[in-house]
Structure formats: structure tokens, C-alpha cells
C-alpha positions in Angstrom: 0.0 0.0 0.0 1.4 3.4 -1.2 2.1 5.7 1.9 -0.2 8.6 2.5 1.7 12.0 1.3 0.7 15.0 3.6 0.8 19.0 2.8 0.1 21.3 5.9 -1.2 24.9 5.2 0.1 28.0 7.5 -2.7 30.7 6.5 -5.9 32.5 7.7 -9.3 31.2 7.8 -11.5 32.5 5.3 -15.5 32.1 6.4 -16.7 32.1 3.1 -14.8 29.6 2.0 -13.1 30.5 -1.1 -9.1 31.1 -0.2 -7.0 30.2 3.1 -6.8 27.5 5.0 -10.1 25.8 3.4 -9.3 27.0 -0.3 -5.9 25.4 0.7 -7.6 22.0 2.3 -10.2 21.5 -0.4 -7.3 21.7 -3.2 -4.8 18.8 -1.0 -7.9 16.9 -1.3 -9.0 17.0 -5.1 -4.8 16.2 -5.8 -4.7 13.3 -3.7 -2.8 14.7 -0.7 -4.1 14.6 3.1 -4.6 18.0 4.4 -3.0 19.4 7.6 -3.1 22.9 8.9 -2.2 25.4 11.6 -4.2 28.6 11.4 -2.9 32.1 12.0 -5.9 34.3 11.8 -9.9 34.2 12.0 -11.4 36.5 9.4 -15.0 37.4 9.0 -15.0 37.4 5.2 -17.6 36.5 2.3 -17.7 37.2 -1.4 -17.9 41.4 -1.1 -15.0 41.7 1.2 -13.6 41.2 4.7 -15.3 42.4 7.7 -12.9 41.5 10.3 -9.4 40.1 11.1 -8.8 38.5 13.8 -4.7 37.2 14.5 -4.3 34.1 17.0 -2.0 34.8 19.3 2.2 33.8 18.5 2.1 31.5 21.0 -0.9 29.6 19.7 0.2 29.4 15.9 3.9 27.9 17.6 1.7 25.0 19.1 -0.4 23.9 16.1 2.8 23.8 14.2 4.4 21.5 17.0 1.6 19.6 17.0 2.0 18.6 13.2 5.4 18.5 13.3 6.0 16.1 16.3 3.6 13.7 15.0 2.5 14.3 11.2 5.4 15.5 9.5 4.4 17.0 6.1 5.8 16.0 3.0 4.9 19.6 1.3 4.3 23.1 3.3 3.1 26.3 2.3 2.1 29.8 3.8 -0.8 31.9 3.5 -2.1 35.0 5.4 0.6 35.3 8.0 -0.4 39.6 9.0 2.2 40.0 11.3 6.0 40.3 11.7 5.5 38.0 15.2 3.6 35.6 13.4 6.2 35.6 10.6 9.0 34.8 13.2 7.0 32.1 14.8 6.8 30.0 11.6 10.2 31.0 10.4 11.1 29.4 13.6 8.9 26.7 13.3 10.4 26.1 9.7 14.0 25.7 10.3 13.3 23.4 13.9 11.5 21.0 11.6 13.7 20.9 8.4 10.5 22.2 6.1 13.0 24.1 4.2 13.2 21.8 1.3 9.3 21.8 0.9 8.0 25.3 1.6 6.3 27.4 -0.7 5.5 30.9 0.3 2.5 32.7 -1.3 3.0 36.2 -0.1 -0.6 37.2 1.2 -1.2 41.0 1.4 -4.2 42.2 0.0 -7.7 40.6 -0.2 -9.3 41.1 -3.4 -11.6 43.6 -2.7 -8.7 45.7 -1.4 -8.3 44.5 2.3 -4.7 44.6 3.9 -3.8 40.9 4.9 -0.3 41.9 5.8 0.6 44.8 8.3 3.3 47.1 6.6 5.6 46.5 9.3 5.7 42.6 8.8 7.1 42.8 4.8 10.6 43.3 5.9 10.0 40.2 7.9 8.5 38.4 5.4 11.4 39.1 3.1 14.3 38.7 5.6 12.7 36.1 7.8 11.2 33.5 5.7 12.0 33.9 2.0 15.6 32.9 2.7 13.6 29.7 3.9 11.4 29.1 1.3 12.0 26.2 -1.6 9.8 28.6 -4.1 7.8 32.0 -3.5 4.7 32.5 -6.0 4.1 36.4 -5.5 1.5 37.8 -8.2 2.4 41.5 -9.6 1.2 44.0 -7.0 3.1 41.6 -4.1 6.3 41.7 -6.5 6.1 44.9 -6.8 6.0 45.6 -2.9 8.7 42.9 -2.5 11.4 44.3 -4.9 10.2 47.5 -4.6 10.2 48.1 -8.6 7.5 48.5 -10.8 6.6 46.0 -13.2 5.3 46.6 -16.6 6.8 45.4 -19.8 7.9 40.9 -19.7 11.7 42.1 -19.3 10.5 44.1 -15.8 9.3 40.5 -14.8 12.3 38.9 -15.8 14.2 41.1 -13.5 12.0 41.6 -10.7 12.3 37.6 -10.6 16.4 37.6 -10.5 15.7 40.4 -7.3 13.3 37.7 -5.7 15.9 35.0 -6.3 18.8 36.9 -4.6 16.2 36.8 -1.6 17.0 33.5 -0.7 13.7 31.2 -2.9 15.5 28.8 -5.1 12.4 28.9 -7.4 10.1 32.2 -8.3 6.7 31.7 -9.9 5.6 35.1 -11.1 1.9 35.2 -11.6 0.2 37.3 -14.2 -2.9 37.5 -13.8 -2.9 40.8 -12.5 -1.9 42.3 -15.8 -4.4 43.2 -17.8 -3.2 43.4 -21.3 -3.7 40.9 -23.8 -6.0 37.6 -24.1 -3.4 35.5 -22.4 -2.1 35.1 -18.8 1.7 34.7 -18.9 2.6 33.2 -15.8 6.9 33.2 -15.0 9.0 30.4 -13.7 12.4 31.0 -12.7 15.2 28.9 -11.2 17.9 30.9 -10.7 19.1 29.7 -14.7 16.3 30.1 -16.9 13.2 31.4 -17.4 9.9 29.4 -18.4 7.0 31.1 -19.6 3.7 29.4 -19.5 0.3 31.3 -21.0 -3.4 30.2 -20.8 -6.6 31.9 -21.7 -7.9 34.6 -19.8 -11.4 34.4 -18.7 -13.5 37.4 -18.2 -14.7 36.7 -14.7 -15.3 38.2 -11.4 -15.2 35.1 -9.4 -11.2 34.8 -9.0 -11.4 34.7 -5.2 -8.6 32.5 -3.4 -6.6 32.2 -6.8 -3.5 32.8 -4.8 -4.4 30.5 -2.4 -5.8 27.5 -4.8 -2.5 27.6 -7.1 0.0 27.6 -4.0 -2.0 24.9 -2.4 -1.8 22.8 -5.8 2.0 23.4 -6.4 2.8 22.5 -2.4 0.6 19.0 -3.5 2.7 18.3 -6.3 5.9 18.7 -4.2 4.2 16.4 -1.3 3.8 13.5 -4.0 7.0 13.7 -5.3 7.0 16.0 -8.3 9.6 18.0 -9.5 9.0 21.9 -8.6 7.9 22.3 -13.1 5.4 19.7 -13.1 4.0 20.8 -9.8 3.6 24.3 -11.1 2.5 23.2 -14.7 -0.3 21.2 -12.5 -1.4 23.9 -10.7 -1.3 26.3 -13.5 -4.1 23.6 -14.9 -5.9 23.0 -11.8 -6.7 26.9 -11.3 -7.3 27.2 -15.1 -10.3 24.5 -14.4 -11.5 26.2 -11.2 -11.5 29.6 -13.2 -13.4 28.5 -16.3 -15.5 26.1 -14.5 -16.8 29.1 -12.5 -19.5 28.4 -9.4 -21.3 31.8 -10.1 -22.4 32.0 -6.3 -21.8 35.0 -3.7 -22.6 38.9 -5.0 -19.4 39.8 -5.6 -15.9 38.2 -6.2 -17.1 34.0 -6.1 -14.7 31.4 -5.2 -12.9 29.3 -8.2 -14.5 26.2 -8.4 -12.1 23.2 -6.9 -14.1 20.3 -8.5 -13.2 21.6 -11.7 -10.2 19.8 -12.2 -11.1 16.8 -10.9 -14.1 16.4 -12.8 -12.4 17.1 -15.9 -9.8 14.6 -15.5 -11.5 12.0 -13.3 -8.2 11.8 -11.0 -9.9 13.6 -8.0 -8.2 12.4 -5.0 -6.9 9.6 -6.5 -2.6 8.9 -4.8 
């Protein structure tokens, strides 16, 4: 019998149900992976924005993470919503105690999509000297590269170098996502490790439910890397799971809907399947 492979969120829970830790959960599932988490803030939150954030307390986040990592040591790990520079320090910590280096991917969580701050301005600097120097990859879309690098982007070439700045950060592998630009009828998406640079493109979709995007496609490539895959075919899987879950569209909630995790499973009949 083929061993279970585990992935453990770090990331905020989102009421409605669209990103965090159950965006994050409901993706480990539909690849196959058993889902683990340790949650660093409540939010009050639905489809027209966030009505509160509430941060669990340092202390608390330290002991979910022990708790996982003394007896269900993960096999992938990623990070969410982290909002403070305490929190940040706490899972850094956490991190480097339990070896997760080798499997951590950091999606840099700072604004909701309806405009909310996710991330206090004083926890960026921690963020970027803390735990990027940690992380295996970091999968930053363009506003978050932008705050990261502190460079606009604007033209391919800016992405090619704001990469090379995120790289010298410490993540051995930078997936610049692109759907934030909003030029063209494609979505150019950036892999970079440290050598070359992979471009991958798909469709855009005119749609307003894109909530928990971020979330969904770090979720998906931190399940590729829990069952074995090598760092491109997790992110060429994920790029195709949040294509599905984008196209596929729920059409619930009045304002930005969640992506639609069935989507991918459906399509390719491999839902939760090791």
C-alpha cells in the first residue's frame, strides 16, 4: 500500500470559503494529498469583502505547528495570510526546527481582493528577511512583486528582472503570476530557477469570481511537491488546476465567487486519487 503524502497549510481562515486554509484544504484533497493545517488568523470574510481580522495569538500558531510537526510531519508546506511580523518569526522558527525548508512554498498574502490589507506594513521586511531565505519557491502575483522588490513591473523584461531580485532573496524557485496584468487575451505566468526562465500562458477568462486564486494555485503546487514531483510539473499542474477552477466558475456569492475546486477533478476523473 502506497504511503499517504501530507501537505500542511500555514494561512488564515476564510469564512466564506473561497481562499486560506479551506481553499488550501479543499485543493490537497481533489490532488490526492491529506490535508494538515495550523491557522494564524480568524477573518470574518464573504464574497464582497472582509469584515474583520482577527490574528491568533504567537504562541498559539507555535503549538499547532508543534503539533504537526511532532507527529504528522508533512511532505509539502506552504504559507498563507501570516499579517504579522510575530507571526512571521513564529513560523520561520517553526520552519528551520523541523527541516521544512526543502518543501516550503510561500505565497506572499497581502491584500484581499476587494482591497483588504492581509499583511501589516511592518511585517514585509519580515516576510522578506525572515522567511524567503527559507522558502523552496515564493509564488508572488504582480502587486506583491512589486511591494517585494520594490520596482515597478510593466513590460515581460521588468518580470524577468523583478524575478532575479526575488531569487537573490534566498527562494531557489520564483513563480511570477500574471494575472494581475491586464493586457492581452493571455495570462503569462513566470517560472524562474535561478538559470532560466519558463514562460507558461493560458486563456484569460473574463470573470469576477477569482477569489482565493493565490491561495488554490499555491496549495496545488505544495501538492505536487508532497507526492514527489519536481518543482515544473507541480507548477504546470497547478497552472491547470486553477485554469479548471477559473473556467469552471460556481457563479455563487454577489461579488468576487470562489474558483471552483471540483473543476479539475471532474475534468480529468483523477480527484483524490494517490
Amino acid at each position: 500500500m502506497t504511503s499517504i503524502r501530507k501537505a500542511l497549510t500555514i494561512a488564515g481562515s476564510d469564512s466564506g470559503g473561497g481562499a486560506g486554509i479551506q481553499a488550501d484544504l479543499k485543493t490537497f484533497q481533489e490532488l490526492g494529498v491529506y490535508g494538515m493545517s495550523a491557522l494564524t488568523t480568524v477573518t470574518a470574510q464573504n464574497t464582497l469583502g472582509v469584515q474583520g481580522v482577527y490574528p491568533l495569538a504567537p504562541e498559539a500558531v507555535a503549538a499547532q505547528l508543534d503539533s504537526v510537526g511532532s507527529d504528522l510531519p508533512p511532505d509539502g508546506v506552504k504559507t498563507g495570510m501570516l499579517f504579522s511580523s510575530e507571526i512571521i518569526r513564529v513560523v520561520a522558527g517553526k520552519v528551520s526546527q523541523y527541516g521544512w525548508q526543502d518543501r516550503l512554498v510561500i505565497d506572499p498574502v497581502m491584500i484581499a481582493k476587494g482591497g483588504s490589507p492581509l499583511l501589516l506594513q511592518e511585517a514585509v521586511q519580515a516576510l522578506i528577511t525572515g522567511l524567503l531565505p527559507l522558502a523552496l519557491a515564493v509564488t508572488p502575483n504582480l502587486p506583491e512583486a512589486e511591494i517585494l522588490t520594490g520596482m515597478k513591473i510593466n513590460r515581460l523584461a521588468d518580470r524577468e528582472e523583478a524575478a532575479k531580485l526575488l531569487h537573490q532573496m534566498g527562494p531557489q524557485f520564483i513563480v511570477l503570476k500574471g494575472g494581475h496584468d491586464p493586457a492581452g487575451d493571455e495570462v503569462v505566468d513566470l517560472l524562474y530557477d535561478g538559470r532560466e526562465f519558463q514562460y507558461m500562458t493560458s486563456p484569460r477568462i473574463a470573470t469576477r469570481h477569482t477569489h482565493g486564486t493565490g491561495c488554490t494555485f499555491s496549495a496545488a503546487v505544495a501538492a505536487g511537491l508532497a507526492l514527489g514531483q519536481s518543482m515544473t510539473d507541480s507548477v504546470h499542474t497547478a497552472k491547470a488546476y486553477i485554469q479548471a477552477a477559473i473556467e469552471d466558475s460556481l457563479n455563487i456569492g454577489s461579488g468576487h465567487g470562489p474558483t471552483n475546486h471540483f473543476a479539475y477533478g471532474n475534468r480529468t476523473g483523477r480527484r483524490g486519487q494517490q
